[in-house]
C-alpha positions as CSV (number, residue, x, y, z in Angstrom):
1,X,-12.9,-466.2,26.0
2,X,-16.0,-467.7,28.0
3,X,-18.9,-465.3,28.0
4,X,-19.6,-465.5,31.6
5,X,-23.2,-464.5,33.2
6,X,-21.4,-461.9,34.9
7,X,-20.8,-460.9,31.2
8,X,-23.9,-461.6,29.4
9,X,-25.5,-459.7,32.5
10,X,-23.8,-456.7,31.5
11,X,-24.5,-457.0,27.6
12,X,-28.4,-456.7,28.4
13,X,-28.2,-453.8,30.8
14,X,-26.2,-451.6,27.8
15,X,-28.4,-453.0,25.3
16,X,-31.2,-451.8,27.1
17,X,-29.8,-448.4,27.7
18,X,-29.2,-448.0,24.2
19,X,-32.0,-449.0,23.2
20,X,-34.2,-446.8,25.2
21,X,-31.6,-443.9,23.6
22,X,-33.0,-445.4,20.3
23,X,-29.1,-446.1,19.7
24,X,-27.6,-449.6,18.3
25,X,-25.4,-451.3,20.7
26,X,-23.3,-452.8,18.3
27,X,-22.4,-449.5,16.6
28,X,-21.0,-448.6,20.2
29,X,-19.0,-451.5,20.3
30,X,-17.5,-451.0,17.2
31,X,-16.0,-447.8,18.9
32,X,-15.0,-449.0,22.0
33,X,-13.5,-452.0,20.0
34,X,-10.8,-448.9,18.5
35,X,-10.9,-446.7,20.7
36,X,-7.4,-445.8,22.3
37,X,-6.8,-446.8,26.0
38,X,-7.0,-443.7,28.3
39,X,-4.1,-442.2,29.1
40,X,-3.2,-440.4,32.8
41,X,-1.8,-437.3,31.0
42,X,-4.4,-437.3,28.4
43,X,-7.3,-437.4,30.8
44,X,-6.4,-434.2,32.5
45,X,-5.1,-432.3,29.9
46,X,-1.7,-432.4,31.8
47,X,0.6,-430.8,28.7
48,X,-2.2,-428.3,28.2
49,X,-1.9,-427.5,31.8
50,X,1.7,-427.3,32.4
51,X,1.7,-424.9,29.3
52,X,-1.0,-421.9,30.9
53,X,2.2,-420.1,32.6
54,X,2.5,-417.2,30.9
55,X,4.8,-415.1,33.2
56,X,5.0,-411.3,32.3
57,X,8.7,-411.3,33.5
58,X,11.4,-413.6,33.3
59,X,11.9,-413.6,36.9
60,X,11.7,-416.7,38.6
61,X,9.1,-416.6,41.7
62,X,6.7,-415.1,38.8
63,X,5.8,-418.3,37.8
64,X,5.3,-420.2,41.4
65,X,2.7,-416.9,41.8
66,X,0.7,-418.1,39.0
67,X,0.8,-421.5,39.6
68,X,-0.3,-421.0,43.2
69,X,-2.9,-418.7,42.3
70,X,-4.3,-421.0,39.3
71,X,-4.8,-423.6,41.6
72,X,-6.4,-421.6,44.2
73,X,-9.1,-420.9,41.4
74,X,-9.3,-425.2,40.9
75,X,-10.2,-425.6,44.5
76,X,-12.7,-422.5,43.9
77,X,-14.4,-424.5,41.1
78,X,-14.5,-427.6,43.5
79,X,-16.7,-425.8,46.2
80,X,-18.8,-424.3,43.5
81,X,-19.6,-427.6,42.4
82,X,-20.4,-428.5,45.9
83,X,-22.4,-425.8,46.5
84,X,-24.8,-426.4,43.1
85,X,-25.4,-429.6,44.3
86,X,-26.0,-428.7,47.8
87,X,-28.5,-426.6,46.1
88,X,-29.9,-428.3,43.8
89,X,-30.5,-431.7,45.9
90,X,-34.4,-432.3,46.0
91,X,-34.5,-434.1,49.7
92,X,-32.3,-432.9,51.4
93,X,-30.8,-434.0,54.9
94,X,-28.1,-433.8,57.2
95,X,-25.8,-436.6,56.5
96,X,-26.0,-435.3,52.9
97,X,-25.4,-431.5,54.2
98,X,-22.5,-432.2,56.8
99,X,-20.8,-433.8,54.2
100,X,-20.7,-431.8,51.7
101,X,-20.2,-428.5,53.1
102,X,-17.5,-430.8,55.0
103,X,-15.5,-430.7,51.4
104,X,-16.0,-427.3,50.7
105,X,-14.5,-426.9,54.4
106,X,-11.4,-429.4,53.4
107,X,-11.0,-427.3,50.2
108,X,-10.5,-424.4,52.0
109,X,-8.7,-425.8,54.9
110,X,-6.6,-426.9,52.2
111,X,-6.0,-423.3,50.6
112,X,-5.4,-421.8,54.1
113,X,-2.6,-424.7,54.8
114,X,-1.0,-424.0,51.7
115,X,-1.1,-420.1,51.4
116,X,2.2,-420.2,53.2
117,X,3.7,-421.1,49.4
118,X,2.6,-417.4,49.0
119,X,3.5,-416.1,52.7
120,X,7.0,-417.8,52.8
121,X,7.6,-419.0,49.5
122,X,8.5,-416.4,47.3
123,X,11.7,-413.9,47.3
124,X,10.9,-410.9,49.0
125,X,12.9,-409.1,46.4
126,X,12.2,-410.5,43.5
127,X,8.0,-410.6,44.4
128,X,8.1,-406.1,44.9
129,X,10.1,-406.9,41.1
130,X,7.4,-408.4,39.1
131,X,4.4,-407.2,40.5
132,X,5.2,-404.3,39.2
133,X,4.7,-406.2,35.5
134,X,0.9,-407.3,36.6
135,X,-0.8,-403.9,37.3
136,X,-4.0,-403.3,37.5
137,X,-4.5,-406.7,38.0
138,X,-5.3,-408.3,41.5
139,X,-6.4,-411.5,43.3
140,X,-9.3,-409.2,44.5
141,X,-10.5,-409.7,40.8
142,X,-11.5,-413.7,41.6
143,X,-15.3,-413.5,40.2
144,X,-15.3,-416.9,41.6
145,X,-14.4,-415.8,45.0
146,X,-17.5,-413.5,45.0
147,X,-19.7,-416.1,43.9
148,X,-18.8,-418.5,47.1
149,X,-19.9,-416.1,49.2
150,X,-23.1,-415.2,47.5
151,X,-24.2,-418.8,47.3
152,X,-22.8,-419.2,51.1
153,X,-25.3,-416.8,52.7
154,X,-28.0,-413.9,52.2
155,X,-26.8,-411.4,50.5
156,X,-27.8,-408.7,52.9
157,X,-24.7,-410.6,54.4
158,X,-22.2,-408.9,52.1
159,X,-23.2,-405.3,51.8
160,X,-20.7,-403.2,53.6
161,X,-21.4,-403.3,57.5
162,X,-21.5,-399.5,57.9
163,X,-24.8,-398.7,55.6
164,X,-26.1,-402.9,55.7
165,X,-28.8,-401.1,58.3
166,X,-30.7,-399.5,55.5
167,X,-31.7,-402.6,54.0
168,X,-33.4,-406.2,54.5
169,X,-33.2,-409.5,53.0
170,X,-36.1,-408.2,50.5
171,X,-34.0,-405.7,49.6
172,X,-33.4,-406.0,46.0
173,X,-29.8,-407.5,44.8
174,X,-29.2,-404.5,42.6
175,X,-29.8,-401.9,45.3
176,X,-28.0,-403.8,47.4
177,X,-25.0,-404.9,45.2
178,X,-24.2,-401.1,45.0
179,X,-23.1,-401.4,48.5
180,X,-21.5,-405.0,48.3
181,X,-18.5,-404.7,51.1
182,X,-15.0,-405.1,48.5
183,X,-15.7,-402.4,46.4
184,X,-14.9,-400.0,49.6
185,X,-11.6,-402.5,49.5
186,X,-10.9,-401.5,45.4
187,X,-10.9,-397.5,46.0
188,X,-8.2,-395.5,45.7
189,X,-6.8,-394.4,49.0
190,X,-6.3,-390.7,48.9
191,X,-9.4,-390.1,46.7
192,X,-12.3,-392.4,47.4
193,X,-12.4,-392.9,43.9
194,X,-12.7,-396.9,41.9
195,X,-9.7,-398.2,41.0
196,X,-8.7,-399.2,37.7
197,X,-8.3,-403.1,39.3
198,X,-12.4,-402.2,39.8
199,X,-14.3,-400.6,36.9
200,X,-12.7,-403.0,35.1
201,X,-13.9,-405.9,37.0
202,X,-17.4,-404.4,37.3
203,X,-17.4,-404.2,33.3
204,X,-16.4,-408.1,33.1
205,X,-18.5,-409.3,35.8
206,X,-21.2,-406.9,37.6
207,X,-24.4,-408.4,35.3
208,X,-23.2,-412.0,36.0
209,X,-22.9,-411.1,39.8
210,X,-26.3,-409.5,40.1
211,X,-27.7,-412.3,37.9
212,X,-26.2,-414.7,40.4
213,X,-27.4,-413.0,43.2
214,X,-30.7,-413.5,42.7
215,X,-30.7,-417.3,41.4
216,X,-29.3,-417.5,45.3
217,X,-31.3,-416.2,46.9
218,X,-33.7,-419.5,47.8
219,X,-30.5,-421.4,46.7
220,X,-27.7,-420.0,49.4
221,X,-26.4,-422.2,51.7
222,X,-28.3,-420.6,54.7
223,X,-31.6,-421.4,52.9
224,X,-30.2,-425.2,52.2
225,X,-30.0,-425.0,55.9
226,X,-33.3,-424.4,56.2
227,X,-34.7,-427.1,53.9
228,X,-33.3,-429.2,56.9
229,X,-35.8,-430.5,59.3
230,X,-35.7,-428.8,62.6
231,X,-34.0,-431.4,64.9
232,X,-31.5,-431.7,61.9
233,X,-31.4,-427.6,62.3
234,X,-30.1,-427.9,65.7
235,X,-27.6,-430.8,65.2
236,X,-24.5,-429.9,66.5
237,X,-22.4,-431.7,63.3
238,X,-24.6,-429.3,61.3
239,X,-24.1,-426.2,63.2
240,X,-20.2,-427.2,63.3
241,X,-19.9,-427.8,60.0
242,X,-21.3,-424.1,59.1
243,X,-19.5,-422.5,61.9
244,X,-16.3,-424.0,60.4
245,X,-17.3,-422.3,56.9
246,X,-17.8,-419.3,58.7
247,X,-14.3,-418.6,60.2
248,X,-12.8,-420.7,57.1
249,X,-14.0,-418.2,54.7
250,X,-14.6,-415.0,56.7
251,X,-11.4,-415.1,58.7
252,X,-9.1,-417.8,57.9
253,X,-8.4,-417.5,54.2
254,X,-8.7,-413.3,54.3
255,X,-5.9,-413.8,57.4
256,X,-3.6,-415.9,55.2
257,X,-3.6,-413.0,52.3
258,X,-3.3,-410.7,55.2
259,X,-0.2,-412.1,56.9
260,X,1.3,-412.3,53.2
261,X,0.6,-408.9,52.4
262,X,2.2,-407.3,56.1
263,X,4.9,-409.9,55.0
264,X,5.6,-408.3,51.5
265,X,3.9,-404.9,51.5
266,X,4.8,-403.6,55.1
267,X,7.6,-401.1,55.5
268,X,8.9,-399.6,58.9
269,X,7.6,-395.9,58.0
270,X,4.8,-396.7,55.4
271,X,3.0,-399.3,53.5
272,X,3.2,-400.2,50.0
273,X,0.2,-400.1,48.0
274,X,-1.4,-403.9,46.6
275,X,-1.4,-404.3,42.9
276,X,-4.4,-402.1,41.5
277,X,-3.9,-399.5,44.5
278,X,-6.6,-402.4,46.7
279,X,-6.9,-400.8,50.3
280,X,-5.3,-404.5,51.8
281,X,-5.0,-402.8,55.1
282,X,-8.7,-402.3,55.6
283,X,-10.1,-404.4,53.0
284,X,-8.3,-407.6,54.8
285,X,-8.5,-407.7,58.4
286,X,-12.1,-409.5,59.1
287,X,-12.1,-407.6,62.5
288,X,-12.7,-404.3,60.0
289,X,-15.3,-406.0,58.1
290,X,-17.2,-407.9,60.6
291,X,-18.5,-410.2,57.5
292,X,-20.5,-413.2,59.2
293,X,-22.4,-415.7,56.8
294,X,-24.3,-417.0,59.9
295,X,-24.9,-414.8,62.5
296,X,-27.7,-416.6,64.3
297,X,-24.9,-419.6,64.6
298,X,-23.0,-417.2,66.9
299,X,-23.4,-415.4,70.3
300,X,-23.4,-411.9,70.4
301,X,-20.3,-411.7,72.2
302,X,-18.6,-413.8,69.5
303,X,-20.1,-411.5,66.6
304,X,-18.6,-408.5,68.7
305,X,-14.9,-410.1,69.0
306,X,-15.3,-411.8,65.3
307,X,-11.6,-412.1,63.8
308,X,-9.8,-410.9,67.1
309,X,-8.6,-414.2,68.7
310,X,-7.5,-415.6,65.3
311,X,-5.4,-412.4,64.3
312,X,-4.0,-412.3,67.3
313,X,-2.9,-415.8,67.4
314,X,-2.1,-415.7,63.6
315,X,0.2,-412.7,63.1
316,X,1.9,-414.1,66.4
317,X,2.9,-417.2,64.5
């Protein structure tokens, strides 16, 4: 075979890479000169994949629950990765920020699409059989979940709506974290008291959350935002773009999980209670949590009516 330039072009630019690496080319040859050709299945670990099912029943919509739910926790890691390298970009502008935030909104605009797999795909019957098999565990126990939203906004943001008066964005994250709004959505009903679903999640995760809440705070998306020069500020592709996030995260998806749970937990005279006894009735509806990442991106009349329009539209659907 002719050694072309194109070639011999390409032989000096990894000689010199591994030669600044203080590595010998030819050694590296040697290996790619054996090395097995990749494989589709092999790159993505596809047998490994297919094998994480591990249903807890032998009832059949069991395992289209898991599946669903394991790749809601892929796209999470997708939009984490966004988010670190929103974060992490030194010069940041607004062709860079619109389009990244742009696939975290396709990720979830994805998740939101697809929830109906959850809504509508599962046997009504055979869903109220095997969850009994999963207690305490719940979806409310995505660690990942928790750390969108803390690297989406401040975290002032996320402490419970009826006490986030008594504090500022100084405030610190531990203080703060004690009031973090879904631990009022993990209490037991009739007592007030924690759930099993969580103290155990606290015990697994509350020291990574807290840790995490303060590497964001210069590193949340609203302070990205701010990185932005001030005619990028008030670009109306970047004020879409996080408006979009907004009612993505804060309505959309918590009205998919909604709708599924009126669709699989709602009796005529009573409701029955969510794996790990979560309060889904109040802990859902964003209308009762009035959670906004962005608030100075929306009026005060639309802060005041947050959630309303889409759960009215939604649960007519």
């Amino acid at each position: 075979m002719e050694i072309t330039p194109e070639i011999k072009q390409r032989l000096e630019l990894l000689n010199d890479k591994y030669t600044a690496l203080g590595q010998d080319l030819l050694s590296y040859l040697d290996g790619l000169l054996y090395a097995d050709a990749v494989k589709y299945w092999d790159y993505i670990e596809l047998d490994t994949l297919l094998s994480l099912q591990r249903p807890r029943t032998s009832i059949p919509d069991e395992r289209i629950f898991i599946i669903y739910h394991q790749i809601t926790e892929l796209y999470f890691k997708m939009a984490l990765q966004e988010f670190e390298q929103l974060a992490d970009h030194p010069a940041i502008n607004a062709e860079f920020f619109v389009e990244r935030v742009g696939r975290i909104n396709r990720y979830f605009d994805a998740l939101i699409t697809s929830f109906d797999v959850m809504s509508k795909g599962m046997d009504h019957k055979q869903f109220l059989q095997f969850r009994m098999s999963l207690l305490p565990a719940s979806g409310f126990q995505s660690a990942q979940y928790r750390l969108i939203e803390m690297y989406s906004t401040e975290f002032l943001h996320l402490v419970n709506k009826d006490v986030r008066h008594q504090f500022t964005k100084e405030s610190s994250i531990e203080s703060m974290y004690e009031f973090i709004y879904w631990k009022a959505g993990a209490t037991e009903m009739e007592t007030g008291k924690k759930t099993l679903t969580l103290i155990q999640f606290e015990e697994r995760y509350q020291e990574e959350f807290i840790k995490h809440g303060n590497a964001c705070r210069h590193r949340n998306l609203w302070q990205v935002y701010k990185r932005l020069t001030p005619e990028e500020q008030k670009s109306e592709k970047v004020i879409s773009t996080l408006r979009h996030n907004d009612t993505n995260v804060n309505i959309n998806w918590p009205l998919a999980h909604y709708k599924s749970a009126v669709r699989y937990l709602s009796r005529d005279t009573d409701d029955i209670a969510a794996t790990g006894g979560t309060n889904w009735q109040k802990y859902l509806p964003p209308r009762f949590q009035k959670r906004i990442f962005y608030p100075e991106l929306w009026t005060a009349e639309e802060q005041e009516e947050w959630g309303k329009i889409w759960v009215n539209g939604a649960l007519k659907s």
